[in-house]
C-alpha positions in Angstrom: -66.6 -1.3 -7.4 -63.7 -2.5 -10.0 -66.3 -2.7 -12.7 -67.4 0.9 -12.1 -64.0 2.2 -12.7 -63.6 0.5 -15.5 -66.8 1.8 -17.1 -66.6 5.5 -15.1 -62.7 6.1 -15.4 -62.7 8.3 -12.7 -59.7 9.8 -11.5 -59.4 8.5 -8.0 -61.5 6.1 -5.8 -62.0 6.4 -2.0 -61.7 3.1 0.3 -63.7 3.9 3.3 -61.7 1.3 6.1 -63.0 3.6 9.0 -65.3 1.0 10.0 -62.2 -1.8 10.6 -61.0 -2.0 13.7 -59.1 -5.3 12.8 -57.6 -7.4 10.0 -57.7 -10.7 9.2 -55.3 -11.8 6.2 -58.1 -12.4 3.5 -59.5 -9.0 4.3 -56.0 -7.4 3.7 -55.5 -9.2 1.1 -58.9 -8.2 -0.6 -57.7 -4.5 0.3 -54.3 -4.8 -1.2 -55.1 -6.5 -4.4 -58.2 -3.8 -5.0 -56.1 -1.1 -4.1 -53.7 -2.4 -7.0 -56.1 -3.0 -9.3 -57.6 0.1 -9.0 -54.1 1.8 -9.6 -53.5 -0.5 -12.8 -56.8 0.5 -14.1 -55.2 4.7 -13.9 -57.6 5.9 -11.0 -55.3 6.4 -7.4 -56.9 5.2 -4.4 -57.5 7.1 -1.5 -57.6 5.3 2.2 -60.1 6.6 4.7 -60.1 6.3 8.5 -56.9 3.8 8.1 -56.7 3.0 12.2 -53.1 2.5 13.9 -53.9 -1.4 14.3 -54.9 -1.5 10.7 -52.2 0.3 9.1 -49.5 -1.8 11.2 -51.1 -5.3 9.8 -50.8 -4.1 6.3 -47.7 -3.0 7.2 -46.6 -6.4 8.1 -48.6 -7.8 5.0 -46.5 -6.0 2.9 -48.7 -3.2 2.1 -46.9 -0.6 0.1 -48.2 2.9 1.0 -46.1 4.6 -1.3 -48.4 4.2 -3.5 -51.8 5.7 -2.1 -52.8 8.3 -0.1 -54.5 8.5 3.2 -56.8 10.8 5.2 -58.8 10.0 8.5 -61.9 12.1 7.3 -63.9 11.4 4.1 -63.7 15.5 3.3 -60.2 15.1 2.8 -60.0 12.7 0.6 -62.7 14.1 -1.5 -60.2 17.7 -1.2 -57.3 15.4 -2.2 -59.1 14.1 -5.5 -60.5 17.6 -6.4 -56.8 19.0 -6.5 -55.3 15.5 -7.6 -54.0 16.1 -11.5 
C-alpha cells in the first residue's frame, strides 16, 4: 500500500479496520506507523469501522487521533476525501 502512494500520490488513503475486533500490540503498531507514514508521504489517512475496543487500545498505545479522520462507513470516508482540499 505505501509503495502505491508513493507512485499514485493520492490525496488521502482509507484504512479499512472494520474487520478488527481486537488488537494485539504488533498490529497497532503496524497501524500507527502506516498511518504516519502515509501522512509523511502528504496523503491523510482516513480510519474505517474503528470499533470502541479498538480505538481505546490505540488510545492506550499512544495513538494520536488528532491527526486522522474517522468514519464507521466506507461512504463516508470516500465523502470526506472527495471534499478534503
Amino acid at each position: 500500500m505505501l509503495d502505491a502512494v508513493k507512485k499514485k500520490e493520492p490525496k488521502g488513503v482509507l484504512v479499512d479496520i472494520s474487520m478488527l475486533d481486537l488488537l494485539d500490540s504488533y498490529a497497532a503498531s503496524v497501524i500507527i506507523k502506516t498511518v504516519k507514514i502515509i501522512h509523511l508521504l502528504g496523503a491523510c489517512s482516513v480510519l474505517i469501522g474503528l470499533k470502541p475496543e479498538v480505538a481505546s487500545y490505540l488510545t492506550q498505545m499512544n495513538f494520536d487521533f488528532s491527526a486522522i479522520h474517522t468514519t464507521k462507513h466506507i461512504n463516508e470516508g470516500i465523502e470526506f476525501l472527495n471534499n478534503f482540499n
